[in-house]
N, C-alpha and C positions, 0 to 999 in steps of 0.2 A: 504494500500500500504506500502510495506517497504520500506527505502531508509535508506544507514550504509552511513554513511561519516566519515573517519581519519582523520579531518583535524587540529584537536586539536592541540595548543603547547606545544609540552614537554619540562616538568623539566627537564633541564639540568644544570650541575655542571659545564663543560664547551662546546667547539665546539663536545667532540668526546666520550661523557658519559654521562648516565643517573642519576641522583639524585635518582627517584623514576619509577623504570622499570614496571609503570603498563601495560596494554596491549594494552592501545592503545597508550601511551607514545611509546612503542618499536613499534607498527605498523606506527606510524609517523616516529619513528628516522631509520627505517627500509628504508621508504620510499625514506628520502631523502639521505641517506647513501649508501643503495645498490647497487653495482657496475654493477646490470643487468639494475636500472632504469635510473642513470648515462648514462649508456652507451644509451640506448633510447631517453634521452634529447640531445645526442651528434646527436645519427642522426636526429633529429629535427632538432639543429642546421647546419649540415650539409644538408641538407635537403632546407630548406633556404638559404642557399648561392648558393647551384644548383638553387635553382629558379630564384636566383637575377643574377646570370650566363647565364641562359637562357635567360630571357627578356634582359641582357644588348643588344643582337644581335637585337635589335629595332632602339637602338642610332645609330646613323652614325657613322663608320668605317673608319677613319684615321689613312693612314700609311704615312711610309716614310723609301724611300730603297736611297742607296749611292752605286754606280759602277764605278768601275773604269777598265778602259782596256787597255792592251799596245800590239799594235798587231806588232811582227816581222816582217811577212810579209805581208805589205797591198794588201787586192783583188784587182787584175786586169782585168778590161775590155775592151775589141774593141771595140769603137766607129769608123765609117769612114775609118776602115781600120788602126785607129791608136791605139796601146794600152795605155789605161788610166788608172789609181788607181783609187780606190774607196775610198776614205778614209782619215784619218790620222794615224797617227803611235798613236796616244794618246788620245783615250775619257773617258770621265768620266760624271755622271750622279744625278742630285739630284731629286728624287722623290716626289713628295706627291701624293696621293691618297684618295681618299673618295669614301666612297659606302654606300647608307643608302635602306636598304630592304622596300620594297613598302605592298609588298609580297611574303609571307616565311613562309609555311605549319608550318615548325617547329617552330619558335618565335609564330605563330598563337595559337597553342597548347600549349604552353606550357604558355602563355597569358591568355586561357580558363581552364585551367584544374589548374592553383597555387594554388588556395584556396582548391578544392581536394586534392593536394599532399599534403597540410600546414595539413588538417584535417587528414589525413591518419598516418602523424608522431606522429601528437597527439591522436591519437586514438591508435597507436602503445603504446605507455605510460601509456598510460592508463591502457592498457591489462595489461603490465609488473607490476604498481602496484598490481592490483587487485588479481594476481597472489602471489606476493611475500609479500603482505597483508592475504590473506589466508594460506599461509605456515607457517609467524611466528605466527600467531593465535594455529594455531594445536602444533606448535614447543611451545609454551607458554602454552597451556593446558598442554601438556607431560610435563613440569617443576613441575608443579602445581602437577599433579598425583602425581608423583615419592617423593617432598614433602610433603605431604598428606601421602605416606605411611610409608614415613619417621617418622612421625611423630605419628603415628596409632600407629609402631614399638615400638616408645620410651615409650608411652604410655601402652604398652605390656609389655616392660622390666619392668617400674616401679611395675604391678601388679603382675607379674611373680615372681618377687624378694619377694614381700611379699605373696606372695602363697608360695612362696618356704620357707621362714624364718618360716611361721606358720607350715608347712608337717616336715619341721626339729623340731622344739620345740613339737612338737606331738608326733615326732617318738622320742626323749627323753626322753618326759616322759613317754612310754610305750604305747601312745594311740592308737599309728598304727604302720605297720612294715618300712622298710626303703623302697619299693618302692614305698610310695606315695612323695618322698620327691626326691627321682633319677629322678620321672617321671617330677616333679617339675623342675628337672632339666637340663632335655632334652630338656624340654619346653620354657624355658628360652635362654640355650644355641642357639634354633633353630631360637628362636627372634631375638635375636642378632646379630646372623649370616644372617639374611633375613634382618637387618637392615643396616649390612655394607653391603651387594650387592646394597640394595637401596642406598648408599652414594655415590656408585661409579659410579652406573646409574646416580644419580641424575648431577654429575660433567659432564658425557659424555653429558646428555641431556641441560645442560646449555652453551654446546661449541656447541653443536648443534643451540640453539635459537641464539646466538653470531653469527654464521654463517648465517645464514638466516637474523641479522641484518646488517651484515659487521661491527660487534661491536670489540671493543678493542680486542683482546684476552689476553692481559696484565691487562687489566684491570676487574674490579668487575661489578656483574652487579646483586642489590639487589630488588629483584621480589616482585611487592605488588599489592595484591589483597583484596576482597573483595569475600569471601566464600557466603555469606549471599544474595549479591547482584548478584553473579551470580548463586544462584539457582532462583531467579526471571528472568532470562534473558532467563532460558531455553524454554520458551510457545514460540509457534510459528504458524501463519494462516496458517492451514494445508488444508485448501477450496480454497486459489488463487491457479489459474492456471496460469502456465510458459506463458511466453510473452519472444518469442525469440526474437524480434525486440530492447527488452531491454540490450540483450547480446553487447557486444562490440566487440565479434566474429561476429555477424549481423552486424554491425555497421562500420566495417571493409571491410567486402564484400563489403555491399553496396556502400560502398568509392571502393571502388576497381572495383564495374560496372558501378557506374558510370565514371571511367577515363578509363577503356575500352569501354565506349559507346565513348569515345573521341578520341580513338584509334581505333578504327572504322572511323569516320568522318573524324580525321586525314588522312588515308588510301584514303578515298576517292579522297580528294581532291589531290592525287597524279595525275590527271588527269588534275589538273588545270595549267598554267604556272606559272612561276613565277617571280615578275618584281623588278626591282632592278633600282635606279638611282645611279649612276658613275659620276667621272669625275677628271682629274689628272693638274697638273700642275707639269711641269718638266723644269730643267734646263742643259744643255745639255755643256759640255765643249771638243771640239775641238782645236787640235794641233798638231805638229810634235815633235815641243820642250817640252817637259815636266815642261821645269822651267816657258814657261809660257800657260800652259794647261787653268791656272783658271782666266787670265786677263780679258777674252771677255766669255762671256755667252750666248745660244742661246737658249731664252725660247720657250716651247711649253705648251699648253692646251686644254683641252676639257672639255666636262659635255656631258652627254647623258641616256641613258633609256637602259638596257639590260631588254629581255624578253625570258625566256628558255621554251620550250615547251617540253620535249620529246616526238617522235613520237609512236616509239613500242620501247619495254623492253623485249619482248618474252612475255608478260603475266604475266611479274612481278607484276605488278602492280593489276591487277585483283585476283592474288592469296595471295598477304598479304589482300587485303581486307577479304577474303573470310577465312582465318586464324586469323585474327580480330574478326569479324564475330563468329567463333569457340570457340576462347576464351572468348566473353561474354556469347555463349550459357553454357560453361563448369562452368561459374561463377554462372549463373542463379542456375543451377543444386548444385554448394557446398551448396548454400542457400537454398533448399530445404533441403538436407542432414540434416545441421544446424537446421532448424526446427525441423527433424525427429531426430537428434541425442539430442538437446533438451528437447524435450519431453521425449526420456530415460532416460536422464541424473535427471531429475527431480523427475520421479517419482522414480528412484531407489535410489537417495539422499533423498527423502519422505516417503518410502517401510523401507530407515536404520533409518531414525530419530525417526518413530513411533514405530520399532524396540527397537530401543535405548529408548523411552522417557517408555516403559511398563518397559521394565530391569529395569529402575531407581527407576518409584514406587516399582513393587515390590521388590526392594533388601533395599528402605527406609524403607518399612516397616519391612523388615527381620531384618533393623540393630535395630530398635525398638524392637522387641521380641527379639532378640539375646543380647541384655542388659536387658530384662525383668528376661529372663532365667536364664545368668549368674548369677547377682544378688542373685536368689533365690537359685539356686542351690546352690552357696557361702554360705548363710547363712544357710541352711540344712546342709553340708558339717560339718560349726562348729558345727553344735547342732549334729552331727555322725549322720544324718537319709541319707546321700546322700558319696558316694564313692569320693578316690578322683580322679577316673576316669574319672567319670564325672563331674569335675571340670576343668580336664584338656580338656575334650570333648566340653563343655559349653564354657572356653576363646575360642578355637581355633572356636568356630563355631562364634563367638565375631568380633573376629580377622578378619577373613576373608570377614562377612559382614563389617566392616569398612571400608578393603581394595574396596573388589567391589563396594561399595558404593561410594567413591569418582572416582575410575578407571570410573563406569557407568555415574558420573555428567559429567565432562569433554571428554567422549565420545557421549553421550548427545550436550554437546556445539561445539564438534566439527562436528558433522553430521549437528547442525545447520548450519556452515557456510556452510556445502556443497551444504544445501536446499537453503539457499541467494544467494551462488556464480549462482546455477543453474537457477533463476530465475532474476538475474543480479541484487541483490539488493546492491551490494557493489560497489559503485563508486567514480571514482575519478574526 
């Protein structure tokens, strides 16, 4: 079984830099830096305060309103044939209120279903690591390459230059004509110039890996590896078979049918009433005079039981169920997809690795003859049995296997995460 965990701590210099950018140092400081995973912890935490929002509608509901009214002209009515006011010229009113839900489809729900939504934000998070853990992986192999050829380069100059210093003192002293020593120098020149292009890649692919970390851009950021240890890392169980259940895309759904199986049941119980206890106390102030409206108070109370039934809604009610309903069968259905899209995703991230892991022997071994060759050719060269064509033929076939040889390692390690990510071995 595989299982990757980044949970390591990184060297850090201080809050906002690395000391030592190995690669899983930068997939940690990636982790907790990144403003996509950031933003994922915010709706978690928002996420949680909706919930604690929801359930407060359990506690009892206490208010308190204050009215005041001054009516011009007070109603008149007939009594006995005589006309009477109703009223005074001056009420005012103090409130309180309470109402604590008995019964409430929605508190209900949202009661049953919190630990769902709390797993669903974390499962959200999740994904966004794993995500942006595989992107600076491949963004860190690209450093790595482009370094690596940097370095192939420099190693090319240095032989060039003494390729070229011996084709010149040859062609001095009469041993050969002048273009083994031009060609010497074409050669040279063509390094160099392959060298600075890698320099200027290498800088772009390092604001790249920066990005993907949400790292300084002001600041340095000095890459350390382990060449040796990561040709050991390349083997990978090429016989498991994918387990979509272990995806956190599965994992997601299934959070997600189960709170539409809740959203279903919810719907249901749209048929049920719904019962609420009430009850007010009020203080009631009466006058004509204003100055003294608030001497005398004339309290009122109650406590009581409301119970809402709706009768008919037209069918409302019957057809959110029925659209409930819909939406868990359309969820069932992504999950199958999920499995079938899994299974692709697997085997043709398994189709590139094996791909990938043949190129590597073969071009190891290429770069093994291709210094066998050079070498000997070289040394034929001085003793005049070999051209110095094929001198220049021999480095550049050199050359080249160096280049593709480290280009195929770290295409190599990055198909491998594609094979992990696909069978959900990276977790967080």
């Amino acid at each position: 079984m595989i299982f990757i965990s980044f949970r390591s701590t990184a060297q850090q210099q201080s809050d906002s830099t690395l000391q030592d950018a190995t690669l899983q140092n930068c997939i940690t400081y990636a982790v907790e830096k990144q403003a996509v995973v950031q933003q994922a912890q915010i709706d978690e935490a928002i996420t949680e305060e909706a919930i604690k929002s929801k359930l407060s509608e359990w506690f009892p509901q206490v208010n308190f309103n204050y009215t005041f009214q001054h009516n011009f002209q007070v109603q008149t009515s007939v009594i006995g044939g005589n006309p009477v006011k109703l009223g005074v010229d001056n009420t005012s009113g103090l409130m309180f209120t309470l109402n604590q839900p008995i019964f409430n489809r929605d508190v209900l729900l949202a009661s049953r279903t919190r630990a769902d939504v709390r797993l669903q934000a974390r499962q959200n998070t999740e994904s966004v690591k794993i995500d942006v853990a595989a992107s600076v992986s491949k963004a860190f192999y690209d450093v790595l390459t482009t370094e690596q050829q940097i370095k192939v380069s420099e190693e090319n100059v240095v032989r060039l230059e003494r390729s070229y210093k011996d084709a010149y003192n040859q062609y001095q002293a009469g041993i050969t004509d002048k273009t083994d020593y031009k060609r010497a120098a074409i050669a040279l020149n063509n390094t160099k110039a392959a060298k600075k292009s890698y320099e200027v890649l290498l800088k772009a692919r390092i604001e790249n890996l920066k990005a993907q970390m949400n790292y300084p851009v002001e600041a340095s950021l000095k890459i350390v590896y382990d060449s040796t240890q990561m040709e050991k890392e390349i083997l990978l169980d090429t016989t498991q078979t994918p387990d979509y259940t272990r995806r956190i895309e599965y994992q997601l759904l299934s959070t997600q049918q189960k709170l539409q199986e809740a959203n279903v049941q919810y719907n249901k119980w749209s048929f049920l009433p719904q019962l609420s206890a009430n009850g007010a106390y009020n203080l009631n102030y009466l006058n004509n005079d204003f100055n003294k409206l608030y001497n005398q108070s004339y309290p009122a109370s109650y406590a009581g039981l409301t119970l809402s039934f709706p009768i008919f809604q037209g069918g409302k009610r019957k057809y959110e169920i029925q659209q409930a309903k819909w939406q868990l069968r359309r969820t069932s259905l992504d999950i199958v997809n999920l499995r079938n899209a899994v299974n692709a995703e697997y085997n043709g991230a398994l189709a590139n690795y094996k791909s990938n892991y043949a190129s590597y022997m073969a071009i190891k071994e290429n770069l093994v003859l291709a210094k066998e060759v050079y070498d000997i050719i070289q040394l034929q060269y001085k003793s005049g049995i070999k051209t110095y064509l094929e001198v220049i033929t021999s480095e550049t076939d050199l050359r080249s296997a160096q280049i593709n040889y480290y280009n195929a390692l770290y295409e190599l390690l990055a198909s491998k995460i594609d094979v992990q990510k696909a069978v959900g071995a990276i977790r967080y």
